[in-house]
C-alpha positions in Angstrom: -3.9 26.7 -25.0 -0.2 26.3 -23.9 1.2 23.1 -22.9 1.4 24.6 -19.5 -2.3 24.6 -18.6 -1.8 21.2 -20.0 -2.3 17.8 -17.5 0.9 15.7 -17.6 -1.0 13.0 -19.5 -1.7 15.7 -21.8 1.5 16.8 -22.2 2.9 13.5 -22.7 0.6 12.7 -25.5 1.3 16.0 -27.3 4.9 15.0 -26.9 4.2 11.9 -28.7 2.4 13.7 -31.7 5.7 15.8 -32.1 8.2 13.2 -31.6 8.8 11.3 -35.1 12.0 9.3 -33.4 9.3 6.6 -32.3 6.8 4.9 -34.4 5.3 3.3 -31.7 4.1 6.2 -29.5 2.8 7.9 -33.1 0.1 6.0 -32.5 -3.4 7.9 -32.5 -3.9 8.6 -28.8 -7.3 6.2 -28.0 -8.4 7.9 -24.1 -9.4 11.4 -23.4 -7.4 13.4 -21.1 -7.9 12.0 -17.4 -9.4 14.4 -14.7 -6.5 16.0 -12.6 -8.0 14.8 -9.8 -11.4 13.1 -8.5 -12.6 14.8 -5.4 -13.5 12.7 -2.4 -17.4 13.6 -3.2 -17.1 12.3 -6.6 -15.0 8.9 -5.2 -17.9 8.2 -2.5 -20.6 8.6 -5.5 -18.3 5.8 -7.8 -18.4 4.0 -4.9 -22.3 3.8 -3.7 -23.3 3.3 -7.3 -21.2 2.1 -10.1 -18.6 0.0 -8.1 -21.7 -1.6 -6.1 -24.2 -1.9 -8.8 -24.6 -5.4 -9.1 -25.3 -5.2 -5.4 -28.5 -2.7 -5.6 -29.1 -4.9 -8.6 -29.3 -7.9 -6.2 -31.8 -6.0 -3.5 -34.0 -4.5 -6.1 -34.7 -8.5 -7.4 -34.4 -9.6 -4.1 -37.0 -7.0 -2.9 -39.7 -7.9 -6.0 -39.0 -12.2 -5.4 -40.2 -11.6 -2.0 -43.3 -9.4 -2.6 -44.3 -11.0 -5.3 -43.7 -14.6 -3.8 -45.8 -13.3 -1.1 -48.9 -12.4 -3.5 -48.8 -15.2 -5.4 -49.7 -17.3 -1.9 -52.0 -15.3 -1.0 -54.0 -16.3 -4.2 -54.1 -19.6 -3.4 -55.8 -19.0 0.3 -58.9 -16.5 -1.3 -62.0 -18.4 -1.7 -63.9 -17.5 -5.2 -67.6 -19.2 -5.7 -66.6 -20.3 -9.7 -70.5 -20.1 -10.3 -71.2 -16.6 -9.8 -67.6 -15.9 -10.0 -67.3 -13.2 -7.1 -65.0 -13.2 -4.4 -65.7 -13.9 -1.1 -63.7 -11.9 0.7 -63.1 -8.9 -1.8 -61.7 -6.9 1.3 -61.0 -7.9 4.9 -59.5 -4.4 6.1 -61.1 -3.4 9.4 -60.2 0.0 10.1 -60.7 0.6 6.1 -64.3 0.8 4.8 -65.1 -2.7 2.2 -64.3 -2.4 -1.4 -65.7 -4.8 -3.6 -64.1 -5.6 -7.2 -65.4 -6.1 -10.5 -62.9 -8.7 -11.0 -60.2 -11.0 -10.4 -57.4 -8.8 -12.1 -58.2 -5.5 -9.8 -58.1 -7.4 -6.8 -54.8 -8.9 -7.7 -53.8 -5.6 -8.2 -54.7 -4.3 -5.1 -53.0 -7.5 -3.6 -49.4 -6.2 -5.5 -49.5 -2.6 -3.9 -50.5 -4.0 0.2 -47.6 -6.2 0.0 -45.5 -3.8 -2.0 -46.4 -1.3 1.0 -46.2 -4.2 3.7 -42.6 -4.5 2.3 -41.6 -1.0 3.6 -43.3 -1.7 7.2 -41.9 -2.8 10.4 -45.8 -3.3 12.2 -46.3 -7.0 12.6 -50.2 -6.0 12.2 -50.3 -4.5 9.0 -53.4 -3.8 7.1 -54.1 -2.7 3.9 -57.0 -2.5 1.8 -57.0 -6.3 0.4 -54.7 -7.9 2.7 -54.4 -8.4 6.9 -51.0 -9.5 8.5 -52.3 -10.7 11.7 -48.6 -10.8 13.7 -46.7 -12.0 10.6 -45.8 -9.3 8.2 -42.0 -10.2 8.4 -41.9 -9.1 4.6 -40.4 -5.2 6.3 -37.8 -7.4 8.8 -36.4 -9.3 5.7 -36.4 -6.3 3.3 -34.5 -3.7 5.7 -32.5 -6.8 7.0 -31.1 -7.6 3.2 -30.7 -3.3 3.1 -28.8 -3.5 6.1 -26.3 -6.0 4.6 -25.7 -3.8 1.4 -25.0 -0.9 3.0 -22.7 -2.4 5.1 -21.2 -3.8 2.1 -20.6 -0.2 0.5 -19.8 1.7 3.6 -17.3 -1.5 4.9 -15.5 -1.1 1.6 -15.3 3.0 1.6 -13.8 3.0 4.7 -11.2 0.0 3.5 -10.5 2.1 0.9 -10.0 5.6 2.9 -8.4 3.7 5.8 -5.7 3.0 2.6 -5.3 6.5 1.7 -7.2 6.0 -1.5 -9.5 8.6 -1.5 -8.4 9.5 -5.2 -9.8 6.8 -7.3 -6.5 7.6 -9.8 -4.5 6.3 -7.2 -2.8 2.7 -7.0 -3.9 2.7 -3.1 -7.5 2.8 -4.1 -7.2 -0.4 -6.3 -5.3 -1.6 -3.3 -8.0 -0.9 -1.0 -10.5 -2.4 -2.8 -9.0 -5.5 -3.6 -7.8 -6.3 0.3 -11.5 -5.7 1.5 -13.0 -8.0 -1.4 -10.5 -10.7 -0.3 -11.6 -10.5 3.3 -13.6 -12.7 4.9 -15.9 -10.5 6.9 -16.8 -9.5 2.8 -16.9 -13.4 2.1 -19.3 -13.8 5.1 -21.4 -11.1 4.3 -21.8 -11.5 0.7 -23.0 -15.6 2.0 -25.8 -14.3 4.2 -27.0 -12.3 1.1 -26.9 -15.8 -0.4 -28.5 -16.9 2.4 -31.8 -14.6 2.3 -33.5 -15.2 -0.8 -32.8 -19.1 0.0 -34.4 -18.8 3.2 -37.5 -16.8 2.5 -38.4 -19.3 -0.3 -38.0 -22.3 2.6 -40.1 -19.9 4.9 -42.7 -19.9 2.3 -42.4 -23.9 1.7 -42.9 -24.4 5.2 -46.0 -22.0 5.5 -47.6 -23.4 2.8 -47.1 -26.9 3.3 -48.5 -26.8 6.3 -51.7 -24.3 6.1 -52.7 -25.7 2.3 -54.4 -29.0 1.5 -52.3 -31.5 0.1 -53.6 -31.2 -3.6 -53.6 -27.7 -3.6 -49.4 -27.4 -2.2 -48.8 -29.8 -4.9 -50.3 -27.6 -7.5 -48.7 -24.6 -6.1 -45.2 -25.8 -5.9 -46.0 -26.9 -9.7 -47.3 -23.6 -10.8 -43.8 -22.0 -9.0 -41.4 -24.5 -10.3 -42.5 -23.7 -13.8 -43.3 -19.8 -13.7 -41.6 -18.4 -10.8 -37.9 -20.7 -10.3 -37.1 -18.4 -13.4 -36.5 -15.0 -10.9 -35.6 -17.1 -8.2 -32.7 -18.0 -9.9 -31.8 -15.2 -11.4 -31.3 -13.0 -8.0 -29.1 -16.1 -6.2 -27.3 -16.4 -9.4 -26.7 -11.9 -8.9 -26.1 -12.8 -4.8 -23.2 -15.6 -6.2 -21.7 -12.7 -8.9 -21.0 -11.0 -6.0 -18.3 -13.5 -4.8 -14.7 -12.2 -6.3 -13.6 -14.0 -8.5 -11.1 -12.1 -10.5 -7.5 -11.9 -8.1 -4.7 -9.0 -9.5 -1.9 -11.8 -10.7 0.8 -9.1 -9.4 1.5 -8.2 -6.2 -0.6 -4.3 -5.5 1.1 -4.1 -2.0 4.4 -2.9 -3.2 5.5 0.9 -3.3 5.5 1.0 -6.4 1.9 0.2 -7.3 0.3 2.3 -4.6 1.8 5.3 -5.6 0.9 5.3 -9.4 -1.9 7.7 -10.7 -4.2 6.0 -13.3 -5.6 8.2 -16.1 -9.5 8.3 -15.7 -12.0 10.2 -17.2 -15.5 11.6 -15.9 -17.0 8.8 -18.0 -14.7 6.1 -15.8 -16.4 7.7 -12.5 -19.6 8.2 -12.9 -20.9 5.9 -15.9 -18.6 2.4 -15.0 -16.9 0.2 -12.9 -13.7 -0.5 -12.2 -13.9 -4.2 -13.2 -13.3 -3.6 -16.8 -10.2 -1.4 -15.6 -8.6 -4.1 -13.5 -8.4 -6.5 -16.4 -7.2 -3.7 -18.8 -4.6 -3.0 -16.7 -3.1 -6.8 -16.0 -3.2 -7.0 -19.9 -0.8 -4.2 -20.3 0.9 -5.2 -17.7 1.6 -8.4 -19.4 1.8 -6.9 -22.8 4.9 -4.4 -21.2 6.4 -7.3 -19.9 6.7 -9.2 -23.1 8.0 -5.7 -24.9 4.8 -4.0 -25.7 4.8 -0.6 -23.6 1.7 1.1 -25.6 -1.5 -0.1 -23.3 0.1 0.4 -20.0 1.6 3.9 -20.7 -1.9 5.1 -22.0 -3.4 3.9 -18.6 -0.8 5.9 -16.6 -0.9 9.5 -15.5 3.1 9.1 -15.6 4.2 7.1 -18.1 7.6 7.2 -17.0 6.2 4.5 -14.1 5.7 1.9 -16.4 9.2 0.2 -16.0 8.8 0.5 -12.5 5.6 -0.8 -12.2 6.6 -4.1 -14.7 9.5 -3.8 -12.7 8.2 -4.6 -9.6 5.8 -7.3 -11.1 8.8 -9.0 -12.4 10.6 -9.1 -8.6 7.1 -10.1 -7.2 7.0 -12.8 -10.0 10.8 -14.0 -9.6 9.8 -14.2 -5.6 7.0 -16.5 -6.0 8.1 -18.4 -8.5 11.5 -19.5 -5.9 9.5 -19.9 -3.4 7.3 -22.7 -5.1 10.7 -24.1 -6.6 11.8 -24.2 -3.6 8.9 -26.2 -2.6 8.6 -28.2 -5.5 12.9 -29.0 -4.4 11.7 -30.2 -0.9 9.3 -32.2 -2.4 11.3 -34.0 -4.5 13.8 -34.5 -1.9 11.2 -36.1 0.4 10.1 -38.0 -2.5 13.9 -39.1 -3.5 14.4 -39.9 0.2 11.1 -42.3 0.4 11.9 -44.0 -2.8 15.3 -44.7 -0.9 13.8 -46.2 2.1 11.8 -48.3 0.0 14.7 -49.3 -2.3 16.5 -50.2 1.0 13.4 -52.5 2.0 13.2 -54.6 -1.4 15.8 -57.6 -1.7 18.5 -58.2 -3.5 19.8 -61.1 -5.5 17.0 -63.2 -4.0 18.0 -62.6 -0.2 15.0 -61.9 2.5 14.5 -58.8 4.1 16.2 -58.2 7.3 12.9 -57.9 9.0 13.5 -58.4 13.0 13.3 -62.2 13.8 12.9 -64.7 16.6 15.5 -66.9 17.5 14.1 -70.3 15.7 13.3 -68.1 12.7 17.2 -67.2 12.7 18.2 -71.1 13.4 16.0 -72.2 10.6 17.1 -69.3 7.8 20.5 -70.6 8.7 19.6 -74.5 8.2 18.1 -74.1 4.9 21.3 -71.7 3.8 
């Protein structure tokens, strides 16, 4: 195959097995060849779910705390006679015939799948085989409400990103994209109401059970939860809170230069990972380049020939900051110098008394004692 059917990147690395002039680019060459270029399909799909996984990650827990929070008080309002150990009320569907159980297991069983099913339900009335909601299934209003939220999440940040011009996932204006919608705070808000839900369902729950259970048996229950269940709980606020960003580019992505780079990625990059792990890859080279080290950030580039312009243009964005906050610091110390001044001006000298305004005897008897 001829270097003319070749991608750039490809090209570029075959130039550096054939050049012997630099050591440094003789390096063995460490990523595949990137795509030549990632159709707006295949961006959407890296979007919806590898860029948003730990968000469906989020639902799916926040989708089983809820159902199974929600069978686990229901076992504490069925009545069991412990002497002939049968249950009381081993189905209470009315349009469904009775089924009885043989046990305590298959009836918790059949408990799991009439919430799991009341989950996916809007009807306030919902009945199941094991279970009534008599006007209170809310389980389907917070579980589509919490889906609601994610997919405005996803769809908010692939139109951020196509309203950019990012459409290639290569491109600098991608990154770009991304990072100006996760530093928004509509995304802020909305990532907080996520928060929010699990939080609320489990004081929703508190509140039910505190005041439909005897005393003894709420205590027990919020016992029995503390120790078995605060475990998942947990767990899916502490995948709501993840969601927060908290890695910021230390350059500044707005500048010409950025946007119009093209980023070598391969299939593997769009449909198997994130783009977390590329983010920090590519502030490390950028800060290896800048202290002479050009390896990292020309393998990440489609055109490596953009390096220097891309360290460049950190450098200016670096330089500009770092006046402006001297400048500040300047004004600081200036106000500082000045106050010190003032209160230099206040303290007396040689023993004399501050010139403090006076009345006329306190003038007369300064004088005297003088």
């Amino acid at each position: 195959m001829g270097s003319a059917e070749l991608s750039p990147s490809c090209q570029w690395h075959l130039h550096e097995a054939t050049d012997s002039s630099n050591v440094e680019q003789r390096r063995p060459r460490t990523m595949p060849c990137s795509v030549e270029r990632v159709p707006l399909l295949a961006t959407m799909i890296h979007m919806i779910a590898f860029e948003w996984l730990p968000l469906w990650i989020f639902w799916f827990g926040y989708n089983s705390l809820i159902t199974s929070m929600t069978t686990y008080l229901m076992l504490w309002y069925v009545e069991i006679d412990l002497e002939n150990k049968a249950l009381l009320f081993p189905g209470i569907g009315d349009s469904l015939p009775r089924r009885g159980v043989d046990n305590l297991g298959e009836y918790v069983f059949c408990l799991q799948n009439d919430v799991n099913v009341a989950s996916w339900s809007l009807d306030l009335n919902f009945r199941g085989i094991c279970v009534e909601f008599d006007n209170y299934n809310v389980l389907g209003v917070a579980n589509y409400s919490c889906l609601l939220l994610c997919f405005v999440l996803v769809f908010g940040s692939m139109l951020a990103v196509l309203l950019s011009r990012g459409a290639d996932l290569r491109t600098g204006k991608y990154l770009a994209g991304k990072w100006d919608f996760e530093r928004n705070s509509f995304y802020r808000c909305l990532v907080i109401l996520l928060l929010m839900s699990p939080l609320s369902c489990m004081a929703c729950a508190a509140y039910v059970s505190g005041t439909t259970l005897r005393t003894r048996a709420f205590v027990d229950l919020l016992q029995a939860f503390l120790y078995y269940g605060a475990d998942s709980t947990l767990v899916t606020i502490a995948s709501a809170y993840a969601l927060l960003p908290s890695w910021h580019p230390r350059f500044d992505y707005h500048t010409d230069a950025f946007q119009h780079l093209r980023f070598r990625r391969t299939w593997y990059d769009v449909f198997c990972s994130s783009s977390i792990a590329f983010y920090q890859q590519l502030e490390e080279a950028i800060l290896l380049a800048q202290s002479g080290s050009w390896q990292a950030l020309r393998e990440l580039l489609e055109e490596p020939n953009q390096a220097e312009e891309l360290v460049r243009a950190c450098e200016i964005s670096d330089s500009l900051s770092t006046a402006s906050s001297s400048a500040t610091e300047s004004t600081d110390a200036e106000a500082e110098a000045s106050g010190s001044e003032a209160a230099a001006a206040m303290v007396p000298r040689s023993g004399q008394p501050l010139l403090w305004p006076r009345s006329a005897s306190q003038v007369d008897s300064v004088a005297s004692s003088r």
